[in-house]
C-alpha positions as a Markdown table, in Angstrom:
| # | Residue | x | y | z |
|---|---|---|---|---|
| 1 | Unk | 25.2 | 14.8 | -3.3 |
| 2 | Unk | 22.4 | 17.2 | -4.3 |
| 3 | Unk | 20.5 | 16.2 | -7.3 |
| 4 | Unk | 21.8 | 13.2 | -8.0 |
| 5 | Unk | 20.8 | 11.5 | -4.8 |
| 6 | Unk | 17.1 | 11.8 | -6.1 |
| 7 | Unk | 18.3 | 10.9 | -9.7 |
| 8 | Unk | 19.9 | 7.1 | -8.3 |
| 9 | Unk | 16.9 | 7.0 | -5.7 |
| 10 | Unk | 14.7 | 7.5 | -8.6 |
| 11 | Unk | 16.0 | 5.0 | -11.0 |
| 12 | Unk | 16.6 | 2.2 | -8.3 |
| 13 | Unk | 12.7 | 3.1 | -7.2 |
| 14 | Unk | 11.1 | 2.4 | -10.6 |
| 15 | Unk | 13.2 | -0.5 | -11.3 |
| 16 | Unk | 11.8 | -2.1 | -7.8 |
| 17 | Unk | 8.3 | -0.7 | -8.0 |
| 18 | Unk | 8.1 | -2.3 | -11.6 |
| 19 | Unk | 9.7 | -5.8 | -10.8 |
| 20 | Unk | 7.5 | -6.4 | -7.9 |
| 21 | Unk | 3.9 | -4.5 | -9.3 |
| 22 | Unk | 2.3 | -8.1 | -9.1 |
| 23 | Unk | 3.2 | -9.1 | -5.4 |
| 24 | Unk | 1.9 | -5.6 | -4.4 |
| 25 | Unk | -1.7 | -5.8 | -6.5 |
| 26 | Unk | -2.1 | -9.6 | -5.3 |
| 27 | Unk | -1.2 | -7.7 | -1.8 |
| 28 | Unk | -4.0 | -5.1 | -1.9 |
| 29 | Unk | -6.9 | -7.9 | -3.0 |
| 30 | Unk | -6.1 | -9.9 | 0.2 |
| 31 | Unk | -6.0 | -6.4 | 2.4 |
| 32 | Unk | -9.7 | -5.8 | 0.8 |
| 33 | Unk | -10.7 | -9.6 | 1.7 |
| 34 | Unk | -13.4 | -9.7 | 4.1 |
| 35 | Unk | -14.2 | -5.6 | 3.6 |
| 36 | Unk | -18.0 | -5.3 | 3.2 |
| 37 | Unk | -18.7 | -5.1 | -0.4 |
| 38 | Unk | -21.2 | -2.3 | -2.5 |
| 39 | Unk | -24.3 | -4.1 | -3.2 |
| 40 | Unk | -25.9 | -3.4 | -5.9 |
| 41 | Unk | -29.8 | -2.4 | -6.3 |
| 42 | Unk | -30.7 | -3.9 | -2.9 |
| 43 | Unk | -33.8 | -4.5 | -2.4 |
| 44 | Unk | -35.0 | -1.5 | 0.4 |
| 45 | Unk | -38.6 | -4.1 | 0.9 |
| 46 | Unk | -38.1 | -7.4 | 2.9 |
| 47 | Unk | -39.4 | -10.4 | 2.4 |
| 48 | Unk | -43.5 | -10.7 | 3.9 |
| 49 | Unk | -45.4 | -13.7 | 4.5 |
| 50 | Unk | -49.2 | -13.7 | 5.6 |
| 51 | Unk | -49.7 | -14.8 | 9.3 |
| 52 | Unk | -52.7 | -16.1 | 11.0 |
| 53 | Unk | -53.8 | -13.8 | 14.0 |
| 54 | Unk | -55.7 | -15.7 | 16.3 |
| 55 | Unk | -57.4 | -12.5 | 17.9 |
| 56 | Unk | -59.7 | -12.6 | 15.4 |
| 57 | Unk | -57.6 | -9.4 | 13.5 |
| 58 | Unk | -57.6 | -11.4 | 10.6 |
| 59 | Unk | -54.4 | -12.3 | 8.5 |
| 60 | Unk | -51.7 | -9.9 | 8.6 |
| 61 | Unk | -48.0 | -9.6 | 7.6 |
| 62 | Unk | -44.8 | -10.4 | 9.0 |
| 63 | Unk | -41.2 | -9.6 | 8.0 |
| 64 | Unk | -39.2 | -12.9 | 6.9 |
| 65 | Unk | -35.8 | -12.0 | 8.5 |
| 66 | Unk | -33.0 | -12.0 | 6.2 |
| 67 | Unk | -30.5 | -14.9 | 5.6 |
| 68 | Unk | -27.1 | -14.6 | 7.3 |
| 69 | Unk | -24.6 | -13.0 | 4.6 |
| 70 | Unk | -22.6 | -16.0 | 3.3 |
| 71 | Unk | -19.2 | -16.4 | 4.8 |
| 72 | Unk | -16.1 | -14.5 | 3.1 |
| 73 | Unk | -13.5 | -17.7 | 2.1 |
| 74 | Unk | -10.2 | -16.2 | 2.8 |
| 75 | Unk | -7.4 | -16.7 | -0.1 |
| 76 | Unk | -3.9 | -17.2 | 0.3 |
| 77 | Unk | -1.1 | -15.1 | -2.0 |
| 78 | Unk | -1.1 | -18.0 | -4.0 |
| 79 | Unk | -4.7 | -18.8 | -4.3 |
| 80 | Unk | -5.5 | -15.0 | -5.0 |
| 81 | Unk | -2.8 | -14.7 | -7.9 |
| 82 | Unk | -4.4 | -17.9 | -9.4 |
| 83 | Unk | -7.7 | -16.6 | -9.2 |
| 84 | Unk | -6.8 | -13.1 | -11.1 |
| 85 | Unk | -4.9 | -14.8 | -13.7 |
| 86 | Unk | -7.8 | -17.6 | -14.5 |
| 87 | Unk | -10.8 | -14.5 | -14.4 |
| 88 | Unk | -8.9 | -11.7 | -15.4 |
| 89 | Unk | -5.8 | -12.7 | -17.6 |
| 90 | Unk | -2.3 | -12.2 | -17.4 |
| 91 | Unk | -2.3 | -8.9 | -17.8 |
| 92 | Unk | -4.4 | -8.0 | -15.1 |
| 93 | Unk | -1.0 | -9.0 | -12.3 |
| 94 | Unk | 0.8 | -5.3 | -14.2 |
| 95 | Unk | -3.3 | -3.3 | -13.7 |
| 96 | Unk | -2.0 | 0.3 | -12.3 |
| 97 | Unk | 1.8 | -0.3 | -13.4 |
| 98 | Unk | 1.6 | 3.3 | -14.7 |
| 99 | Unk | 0.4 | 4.8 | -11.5 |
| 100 | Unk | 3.5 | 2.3 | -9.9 |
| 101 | Unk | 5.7 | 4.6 | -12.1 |
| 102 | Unk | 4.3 | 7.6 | -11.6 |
| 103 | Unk | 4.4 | 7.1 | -7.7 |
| 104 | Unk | 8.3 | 5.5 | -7.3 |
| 105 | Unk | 8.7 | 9.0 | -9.7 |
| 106 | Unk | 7.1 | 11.3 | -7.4 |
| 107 | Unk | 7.0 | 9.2 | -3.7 |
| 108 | Unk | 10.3 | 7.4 | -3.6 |
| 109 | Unk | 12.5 | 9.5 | -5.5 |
| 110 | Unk | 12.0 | 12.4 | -3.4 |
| 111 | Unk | 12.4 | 10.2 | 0.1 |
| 112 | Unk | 15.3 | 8.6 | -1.2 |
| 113 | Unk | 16.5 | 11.7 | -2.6 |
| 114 | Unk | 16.0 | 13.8 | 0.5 |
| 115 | Unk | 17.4 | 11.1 | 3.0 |
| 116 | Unk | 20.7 | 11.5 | 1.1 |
| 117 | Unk | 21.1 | 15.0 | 2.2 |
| 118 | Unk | 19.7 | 14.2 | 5.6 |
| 119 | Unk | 22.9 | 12.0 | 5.7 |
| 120 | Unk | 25.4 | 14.1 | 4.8 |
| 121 | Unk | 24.0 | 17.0 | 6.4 |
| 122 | Unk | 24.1 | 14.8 | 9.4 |
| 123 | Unk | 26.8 | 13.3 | 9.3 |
| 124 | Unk | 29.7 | 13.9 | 12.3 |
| 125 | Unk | 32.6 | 15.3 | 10.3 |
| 126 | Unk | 34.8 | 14.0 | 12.9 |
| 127 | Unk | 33.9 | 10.3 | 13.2 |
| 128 | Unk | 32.2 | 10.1 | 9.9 |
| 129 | Unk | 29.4 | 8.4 | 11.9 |
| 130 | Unk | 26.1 | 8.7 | 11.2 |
| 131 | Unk | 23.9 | 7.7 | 14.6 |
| 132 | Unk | 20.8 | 5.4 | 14.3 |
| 133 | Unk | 18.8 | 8.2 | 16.0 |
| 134 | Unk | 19.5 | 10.7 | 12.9 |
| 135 | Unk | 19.1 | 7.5 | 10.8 |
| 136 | Unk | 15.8 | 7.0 | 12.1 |
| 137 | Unk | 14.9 | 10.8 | 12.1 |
| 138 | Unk | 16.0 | 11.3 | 8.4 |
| 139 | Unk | 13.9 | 8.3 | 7.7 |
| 140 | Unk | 11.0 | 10.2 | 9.3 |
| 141 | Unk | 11.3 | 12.9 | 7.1 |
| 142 | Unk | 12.1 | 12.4 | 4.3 |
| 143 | Unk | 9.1 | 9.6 | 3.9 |
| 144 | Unk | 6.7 | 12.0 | 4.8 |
| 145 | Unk | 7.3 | 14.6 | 2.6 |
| 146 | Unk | 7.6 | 12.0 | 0.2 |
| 147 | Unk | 4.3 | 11.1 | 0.8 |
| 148 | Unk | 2.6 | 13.9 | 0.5 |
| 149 | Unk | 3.8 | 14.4 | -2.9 |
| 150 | Unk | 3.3 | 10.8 | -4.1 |
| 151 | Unk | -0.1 | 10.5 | -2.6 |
| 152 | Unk | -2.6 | 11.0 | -5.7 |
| 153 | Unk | -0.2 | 8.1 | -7.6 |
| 154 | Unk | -0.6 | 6.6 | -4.5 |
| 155 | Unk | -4.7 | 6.7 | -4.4 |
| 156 | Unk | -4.6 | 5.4 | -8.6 |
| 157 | Unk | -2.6 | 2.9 | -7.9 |
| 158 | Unk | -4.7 | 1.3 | -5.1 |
| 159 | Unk | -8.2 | 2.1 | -7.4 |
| 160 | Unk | -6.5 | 0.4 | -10.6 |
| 161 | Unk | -5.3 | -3.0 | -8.8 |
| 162 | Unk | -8.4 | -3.3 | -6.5 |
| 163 | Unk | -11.0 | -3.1 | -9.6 |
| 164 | Unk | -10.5 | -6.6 | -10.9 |
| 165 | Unk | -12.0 | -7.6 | -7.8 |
| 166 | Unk | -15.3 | -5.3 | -8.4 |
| 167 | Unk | -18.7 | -6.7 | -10.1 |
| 168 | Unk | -18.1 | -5.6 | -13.8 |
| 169 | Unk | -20.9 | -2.4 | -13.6 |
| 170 | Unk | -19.3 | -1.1 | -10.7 |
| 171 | Unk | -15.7 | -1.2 | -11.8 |
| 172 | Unk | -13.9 | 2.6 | -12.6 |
| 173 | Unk | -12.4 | 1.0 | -16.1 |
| 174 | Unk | -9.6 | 3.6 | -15.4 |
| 175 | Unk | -7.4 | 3.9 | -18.8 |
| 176 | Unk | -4.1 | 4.7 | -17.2 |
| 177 | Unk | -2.8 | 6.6 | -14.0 |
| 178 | Unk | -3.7 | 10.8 | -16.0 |
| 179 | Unk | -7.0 | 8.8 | -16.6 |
| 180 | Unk | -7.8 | 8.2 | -13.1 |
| 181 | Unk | -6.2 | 11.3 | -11.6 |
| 182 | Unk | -8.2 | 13.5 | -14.0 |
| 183 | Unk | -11.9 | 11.5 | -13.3 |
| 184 | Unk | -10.9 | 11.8 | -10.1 |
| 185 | Unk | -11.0 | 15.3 | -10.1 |
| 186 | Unk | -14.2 | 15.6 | -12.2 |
| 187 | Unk | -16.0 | 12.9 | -10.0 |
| 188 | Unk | -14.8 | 13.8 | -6.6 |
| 189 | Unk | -12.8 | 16.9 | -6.6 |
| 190 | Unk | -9.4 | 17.6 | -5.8 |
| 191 | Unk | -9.4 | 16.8 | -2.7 |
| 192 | Unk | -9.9 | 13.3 | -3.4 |
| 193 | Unk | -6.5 | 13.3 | -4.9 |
| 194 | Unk | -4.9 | 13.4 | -1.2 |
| 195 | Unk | -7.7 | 10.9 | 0.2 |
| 196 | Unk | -5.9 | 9.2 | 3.2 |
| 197 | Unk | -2.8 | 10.8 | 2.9 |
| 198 | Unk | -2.8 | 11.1 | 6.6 |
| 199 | Unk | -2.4 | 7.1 | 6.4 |
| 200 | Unk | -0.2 | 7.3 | 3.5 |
| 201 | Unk | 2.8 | 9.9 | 5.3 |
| 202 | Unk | 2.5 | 7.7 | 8.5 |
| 203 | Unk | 2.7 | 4.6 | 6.5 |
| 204 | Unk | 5.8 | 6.3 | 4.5 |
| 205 | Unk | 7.5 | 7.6 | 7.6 |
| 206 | Unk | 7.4 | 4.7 | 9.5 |
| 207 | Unk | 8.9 | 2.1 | 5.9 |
| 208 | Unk | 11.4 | 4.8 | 5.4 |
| 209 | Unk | 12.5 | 5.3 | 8.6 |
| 210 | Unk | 12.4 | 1.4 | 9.3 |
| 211 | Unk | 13.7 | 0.4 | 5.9 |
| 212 | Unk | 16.3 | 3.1 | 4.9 |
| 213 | Unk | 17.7 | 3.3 | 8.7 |
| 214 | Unk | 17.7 | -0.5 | 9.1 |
| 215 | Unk | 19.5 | -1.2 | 5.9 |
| 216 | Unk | 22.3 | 1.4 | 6.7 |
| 217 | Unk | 22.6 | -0.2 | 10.3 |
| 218 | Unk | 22.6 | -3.8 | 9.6 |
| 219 | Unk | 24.8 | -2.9 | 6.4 |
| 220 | Unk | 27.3 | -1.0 | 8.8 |
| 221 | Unk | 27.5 | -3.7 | 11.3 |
| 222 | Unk | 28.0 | -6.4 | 9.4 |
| 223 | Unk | 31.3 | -4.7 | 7.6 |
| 224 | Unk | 32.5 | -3.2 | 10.8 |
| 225 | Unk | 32.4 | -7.2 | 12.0 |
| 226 | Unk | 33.8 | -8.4 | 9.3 |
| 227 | Unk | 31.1 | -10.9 | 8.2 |
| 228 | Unk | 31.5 | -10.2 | 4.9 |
| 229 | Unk | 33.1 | -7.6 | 2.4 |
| 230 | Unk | 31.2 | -4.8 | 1.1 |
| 231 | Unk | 29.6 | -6.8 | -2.0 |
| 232 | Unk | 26.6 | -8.4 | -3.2 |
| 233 | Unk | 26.0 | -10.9 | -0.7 |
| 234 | Unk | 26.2 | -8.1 | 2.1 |
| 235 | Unk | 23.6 | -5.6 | 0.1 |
| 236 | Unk | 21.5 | -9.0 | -0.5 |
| 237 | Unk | 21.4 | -9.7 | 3.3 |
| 238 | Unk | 20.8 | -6.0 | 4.7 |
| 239 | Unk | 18.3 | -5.5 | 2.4 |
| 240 | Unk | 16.3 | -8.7 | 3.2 |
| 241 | Unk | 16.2 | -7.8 | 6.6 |
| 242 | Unk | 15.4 | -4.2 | 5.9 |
| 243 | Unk | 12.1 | -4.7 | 4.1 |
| 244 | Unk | 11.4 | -7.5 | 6.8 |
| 245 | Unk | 11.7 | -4.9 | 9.6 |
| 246 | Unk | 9.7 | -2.5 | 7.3 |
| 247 | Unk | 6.8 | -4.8 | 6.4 |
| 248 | Unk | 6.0 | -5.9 | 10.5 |
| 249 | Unk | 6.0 | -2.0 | 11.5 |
| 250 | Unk | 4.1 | -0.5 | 8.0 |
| 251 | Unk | 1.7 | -3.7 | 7.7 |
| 252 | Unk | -1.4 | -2.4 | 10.0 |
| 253 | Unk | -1.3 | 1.4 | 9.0 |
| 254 | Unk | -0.9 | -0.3 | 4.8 |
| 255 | Unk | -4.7 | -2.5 | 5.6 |
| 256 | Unk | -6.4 | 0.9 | 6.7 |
| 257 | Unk | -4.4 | 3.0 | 4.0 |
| 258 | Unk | -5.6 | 0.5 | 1.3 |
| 259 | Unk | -9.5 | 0.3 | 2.1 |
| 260 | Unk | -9.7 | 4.3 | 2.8 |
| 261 | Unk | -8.6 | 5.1 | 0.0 |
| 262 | Unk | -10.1 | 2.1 | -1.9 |
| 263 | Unk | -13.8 | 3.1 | -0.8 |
| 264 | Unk | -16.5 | 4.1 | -3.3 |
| 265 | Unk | -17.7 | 7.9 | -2.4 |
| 266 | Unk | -21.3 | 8.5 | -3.9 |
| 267 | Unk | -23.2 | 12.1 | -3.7 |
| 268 | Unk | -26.6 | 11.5 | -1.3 |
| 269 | Unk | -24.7 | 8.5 | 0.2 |
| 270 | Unk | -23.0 | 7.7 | 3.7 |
| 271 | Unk | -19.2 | 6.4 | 2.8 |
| 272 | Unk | -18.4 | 3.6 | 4.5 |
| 273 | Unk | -15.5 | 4.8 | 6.9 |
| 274 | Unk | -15.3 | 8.7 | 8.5 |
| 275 | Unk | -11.5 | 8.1 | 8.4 |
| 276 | Unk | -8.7 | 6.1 | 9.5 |
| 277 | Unk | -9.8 | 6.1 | 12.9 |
| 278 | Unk | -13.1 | 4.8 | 11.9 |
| 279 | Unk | -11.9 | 2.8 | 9.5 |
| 280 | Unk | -9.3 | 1.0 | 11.9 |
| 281 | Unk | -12.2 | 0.5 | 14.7 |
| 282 | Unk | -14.8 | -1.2 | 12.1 |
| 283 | Unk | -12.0 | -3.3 | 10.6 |
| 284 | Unk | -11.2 | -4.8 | 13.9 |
| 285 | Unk | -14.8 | -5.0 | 15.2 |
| 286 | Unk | -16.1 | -6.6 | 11.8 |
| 287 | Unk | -13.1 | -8.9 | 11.2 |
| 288 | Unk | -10.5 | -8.9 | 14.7 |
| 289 | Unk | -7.5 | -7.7 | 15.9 |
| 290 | Unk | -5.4 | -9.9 | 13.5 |
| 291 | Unk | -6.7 | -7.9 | 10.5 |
| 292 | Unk | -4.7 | -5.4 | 10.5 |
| 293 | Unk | -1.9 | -8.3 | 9.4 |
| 294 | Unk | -4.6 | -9.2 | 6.4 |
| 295 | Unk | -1.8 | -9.5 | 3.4 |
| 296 | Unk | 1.4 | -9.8 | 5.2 |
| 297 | Unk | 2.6 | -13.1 | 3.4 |
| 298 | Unk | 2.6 | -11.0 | -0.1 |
| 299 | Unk | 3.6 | -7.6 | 1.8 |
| 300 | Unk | 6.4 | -9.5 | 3.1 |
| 301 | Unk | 7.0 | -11.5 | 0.2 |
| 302 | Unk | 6.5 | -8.1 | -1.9 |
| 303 | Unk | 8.7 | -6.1 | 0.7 |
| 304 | Unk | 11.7 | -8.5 | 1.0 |
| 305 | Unk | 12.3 | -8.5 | -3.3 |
| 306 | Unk | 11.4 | -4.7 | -3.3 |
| 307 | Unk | 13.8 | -3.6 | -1.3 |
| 308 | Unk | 16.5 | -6.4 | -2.1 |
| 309 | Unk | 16.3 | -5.1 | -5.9 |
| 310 | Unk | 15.9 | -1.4 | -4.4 |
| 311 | Unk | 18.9 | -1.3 | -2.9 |
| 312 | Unk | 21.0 | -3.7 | -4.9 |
| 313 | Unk | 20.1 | -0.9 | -7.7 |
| 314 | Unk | 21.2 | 1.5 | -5.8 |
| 315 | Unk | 24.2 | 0.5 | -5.0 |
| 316 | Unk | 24.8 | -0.4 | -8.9 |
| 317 | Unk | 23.5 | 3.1 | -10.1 |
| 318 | Unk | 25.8 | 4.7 | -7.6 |
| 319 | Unk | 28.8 | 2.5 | -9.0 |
| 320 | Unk | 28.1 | 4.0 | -12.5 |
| 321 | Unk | 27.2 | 8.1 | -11.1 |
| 322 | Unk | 29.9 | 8.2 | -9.0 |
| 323 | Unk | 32.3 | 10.1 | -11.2 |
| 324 | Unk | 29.2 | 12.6 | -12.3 |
């Protein structure tokens, strides 16, 4: 397989990542729905009244408390795609497409890539059968290392769809994906490049190994039953079912992934999570349990089309490499 494992992975990566770019961006909005927002030039002085002391002190001053902060109104998918086209326009559904590229480029191709040798490294030469364990395993692998590779893509792309939803003089205005990686750098050092990559390889290992070992499985057993030949309707079905398993498992590590490395880091200031950990805790303290699901309708409504046209692609660019 070698090379051209990556090279089909690659090609059936961008061509997913790009078809589906609006159902992820609308995806990450809802994930940072109910997140405490920057505010800006608070007011450090609350508000004082003078009181009437009735031990003869004379008048002094008391704090006003503050109002309650008004309630967040939580959007649907369709409500929050609305909303973005009607304030932002059209083309702010495709903001961050080039970081989408630049991470199905670096992320996905290598997972896909690499799982392909894991299979036919792994692979009994006997029986030809490749067990769900090593399925699972390879998964495991090769989305890490994916990852880890993919990761500063991975951090643009989450900046460039979240800041439509920032007041206009806090917003990064990044010009494309080199843009944001190289301000990045300048602003935050290099580091901040693999910001929540911890969350990002978890999240990868756990869709790759769902998604890639799920699609094989389901796939296998449904030509070894004879439900139906090995054709569209049978990559169509696997698939779907695929990116369902993949979006329950990834869902609650993808909330925390989004909002770490979403969060504004300022010089002299706190930030607003110490890491995932933190970030998790505060999430379900400030919002419940059920948080952690925040965006599933668009992550599974993103997920299923992803990986239908993922691996339909595949299965098409594989048609046409085969004799290469």
């Amino acid at each position: 397989m070698g090379a051209k494992g990556f090279v089909e992975g690659g090609i059936a990566s961008i061509v997913a990542g790009c078809s589906t770019h609006p159902l992820d961006l609308i995806k990450v909005r809802m994930q940072l729905q109910g997140e405490s927002a920057p505010v800006a030039n608070p007011n450090p002085n609350p508000a004082l009244r003078p009181a009437f002391a009735y031990n003869g002190g004379g008048a002094t001053t008391v704090a006003m408390p503050h109002p309650p902060p008004p309630a967040v109104v939580r959007s649907g998918p369709v409500s929050v795609g609305v909303k973005i086209f009607q304030t932002e326009g059209v083309a702010a559904l495709f903001s961050g497409i080039s970081a989408t590229v630049l991470r199905q480029t670096l992320y996905s191709t290598t997972r896909m890539g690499l799982y392909e040798i894991f299979r036919e490294k792994w692979t009994d030469r006997n029986t030809g059968k490749f067990s769900l364990t090593r399925k699972i395993t390879a998964g495991l692998l090769a989305g890490g290392i994916g990852a880890a590779v993919g990761n500063p893509a991975d951090v643009a792309m989450v900046r460039m769809q979240a800041d439509g939803r920032l007041p206009v003089a806090q917003r990064r205005n990044y010009k494309g994906v080199a843009d944001a990686i190289a301000r990045m750098v300048k602003q935050e050092g290099v580091t901040s490049l693999w910001r929540g990559s911890s969350l990002t390889v978890n999240r990868a290992m756990i869709v790759t190994a769902s998604q890639l070992a799920s699609y094989d499985q389901i796939k296998e057993t449904i030509l070894k039953n004879g439900v139906m030949a090995d054709g569209l309707g049978t990559h169509v079905t696997a698939s779907f079912a695929a990116g369902f398993v993949a979006a329950v498992a990834s869902n609650p590590v993808d909330v925390i992934k989004t909002r770490v490395m979403n969060m504004r880091v300022e010089e002299g200031v706190a930030p607003p999570y110490k890491g995932a950990v933190d970030c998790a805790v505060k999430t379900v303290r400030a919002e419940g349990p059920m948080a952690l699901y925040k965006g599933f309708i668009p992550t599974i409504s993103r997920q299923g089309p992803f990986t239908v046209v993922l691996f339909v692609t595949l299965e098409q660019v594989r048609k046409i490499l085969k004799d290469f």
